[in-house]
C-alpha positions as CSV (number, residue, x, y, z in Angstrom):
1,X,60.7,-14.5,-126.9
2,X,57.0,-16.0,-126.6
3,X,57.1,-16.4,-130.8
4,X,60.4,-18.1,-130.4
5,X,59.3,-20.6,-127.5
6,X,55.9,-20.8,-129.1
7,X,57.5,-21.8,-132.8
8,X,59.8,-24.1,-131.0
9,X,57.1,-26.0,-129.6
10,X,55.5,-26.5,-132.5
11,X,58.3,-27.5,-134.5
12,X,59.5,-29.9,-131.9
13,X,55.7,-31.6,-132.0
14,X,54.9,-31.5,-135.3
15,X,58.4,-33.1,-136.3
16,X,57.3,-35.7,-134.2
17,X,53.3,-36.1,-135.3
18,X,55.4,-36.9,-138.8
19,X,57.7,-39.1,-137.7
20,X,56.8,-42.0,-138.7
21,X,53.5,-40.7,-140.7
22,X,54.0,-42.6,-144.3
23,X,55.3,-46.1,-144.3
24,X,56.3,-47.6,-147.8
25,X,55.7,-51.1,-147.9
26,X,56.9,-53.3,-150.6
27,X,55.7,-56.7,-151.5
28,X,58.1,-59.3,-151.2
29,X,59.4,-60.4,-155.2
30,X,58.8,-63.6,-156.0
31,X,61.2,-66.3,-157.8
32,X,60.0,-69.2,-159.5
33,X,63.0,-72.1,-159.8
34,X,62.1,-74.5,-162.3
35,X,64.2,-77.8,-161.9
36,X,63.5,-80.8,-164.2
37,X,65.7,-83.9,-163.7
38,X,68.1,-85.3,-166.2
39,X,66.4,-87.8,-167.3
40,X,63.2,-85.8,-168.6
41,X,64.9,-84.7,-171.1
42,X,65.8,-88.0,-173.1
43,X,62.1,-89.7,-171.9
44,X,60.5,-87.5,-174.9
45,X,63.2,-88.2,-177.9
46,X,62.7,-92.1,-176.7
47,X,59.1,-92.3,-176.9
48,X,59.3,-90.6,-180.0
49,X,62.0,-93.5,-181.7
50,X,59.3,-96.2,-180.0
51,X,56.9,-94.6,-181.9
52,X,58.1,-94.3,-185.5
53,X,60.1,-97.8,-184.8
54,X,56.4,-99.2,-184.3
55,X,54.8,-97.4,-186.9
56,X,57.5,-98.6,-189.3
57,X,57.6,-102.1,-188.6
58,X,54.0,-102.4,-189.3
């Protein structure tokens, strides 16, 4: 009965030593949002047609 009570005891406190023993930590994941405005996207194509108009009217 001493084994038993003995065993018990160190069950119960070594279950609790490990209880919260290893802690996993994981970075947060980071997003990137690119946003470009509508009109970025025409400002290229017109500085373009400036261009060769300019270079064609000389």
């Amino acid at each position: 009965m001493k084994k038993f009570a003995l065993a018990a005891a160190v069950a119960a406190t070594s279950s609790t030593a490990f209880a919260g023993g290893v802690e996993v930590t994981m970075a947060p994941e980071v997003v990137a949002v690119t946003t470009s405005s509508s009109s970025a996207g025409i400002i290229v194509p017109l500085l373009l047609l400036i261009v060769l108009g300019v270079a064609l009217s000389q």
